[in-house]
C-alpha positions as CSV (number, residue, x, y, z in Angstrom):
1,X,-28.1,3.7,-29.0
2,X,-30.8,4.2,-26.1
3,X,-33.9,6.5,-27.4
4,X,-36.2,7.7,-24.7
5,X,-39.9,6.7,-25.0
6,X,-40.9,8.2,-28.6
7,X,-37.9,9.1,-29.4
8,X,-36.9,8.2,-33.2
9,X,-33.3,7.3,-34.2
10,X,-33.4,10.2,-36.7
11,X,-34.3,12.5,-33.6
12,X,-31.8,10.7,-31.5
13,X,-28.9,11.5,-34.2
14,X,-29.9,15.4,-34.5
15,X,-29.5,15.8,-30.8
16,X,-26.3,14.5,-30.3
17,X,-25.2,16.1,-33.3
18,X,-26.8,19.6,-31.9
19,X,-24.7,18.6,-28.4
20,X,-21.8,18.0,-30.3
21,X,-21.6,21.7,-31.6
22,X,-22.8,23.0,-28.0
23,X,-19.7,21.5,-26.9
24,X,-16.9,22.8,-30.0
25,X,-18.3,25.8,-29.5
26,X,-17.5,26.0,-25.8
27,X,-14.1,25.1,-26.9
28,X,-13.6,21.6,-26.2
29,X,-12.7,19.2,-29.1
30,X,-14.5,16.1,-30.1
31,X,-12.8,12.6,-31.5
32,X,-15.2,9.9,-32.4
33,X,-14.2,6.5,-33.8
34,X,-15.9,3.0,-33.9
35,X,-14.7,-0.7,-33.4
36,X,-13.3,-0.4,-36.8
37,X,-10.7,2.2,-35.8
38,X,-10.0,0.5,-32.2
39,X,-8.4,-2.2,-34.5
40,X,-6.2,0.6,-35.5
41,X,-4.5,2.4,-32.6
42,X,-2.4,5.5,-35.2
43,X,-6.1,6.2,-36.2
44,X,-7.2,6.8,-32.7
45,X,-4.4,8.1,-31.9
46,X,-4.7,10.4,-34.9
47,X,-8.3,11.2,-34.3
48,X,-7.0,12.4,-30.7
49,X,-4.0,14.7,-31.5
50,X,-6.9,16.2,-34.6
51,X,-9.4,17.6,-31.8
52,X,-7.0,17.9,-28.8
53,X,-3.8,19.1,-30.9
C-alpha cells in the first residue's frame, strides 16, 4: 500500500473503502482477492461471476 505524506494506514483503508462504495453505487461491481486466492483459479473465477454476474 502507498500512503501519501501523513497519511495513516487506517486513513488509507477508509478511503478506499469509501471509493469502493462510490463505485457500487454507480453500478459497477467490485471482486477483490489476494495471492492466496490466485492459487485458486474457481475462487477468482467465483469472485468474478459474484460482482459481474
Amino acid at each position: 500500500m502507498h500512503l501519501r505524506p501523513g497519511q495513516t494506514t487506517e486513513q488509507a483503508v477508509i478511503e478506499e473503502k469509501l471509493r469502493e462504495d462510490r463505485i457500487r453505487t454507480a453500478g459497477y461491481g467490485v471482486a477483490r482477492w489476494g495471492w492466496r486466492e490466485l492459487s485458486t483459479p474457481e475462487e477468482v473465477v467465483r469472485r468474478l461471476r459474484c460482482a459481474f454476474g
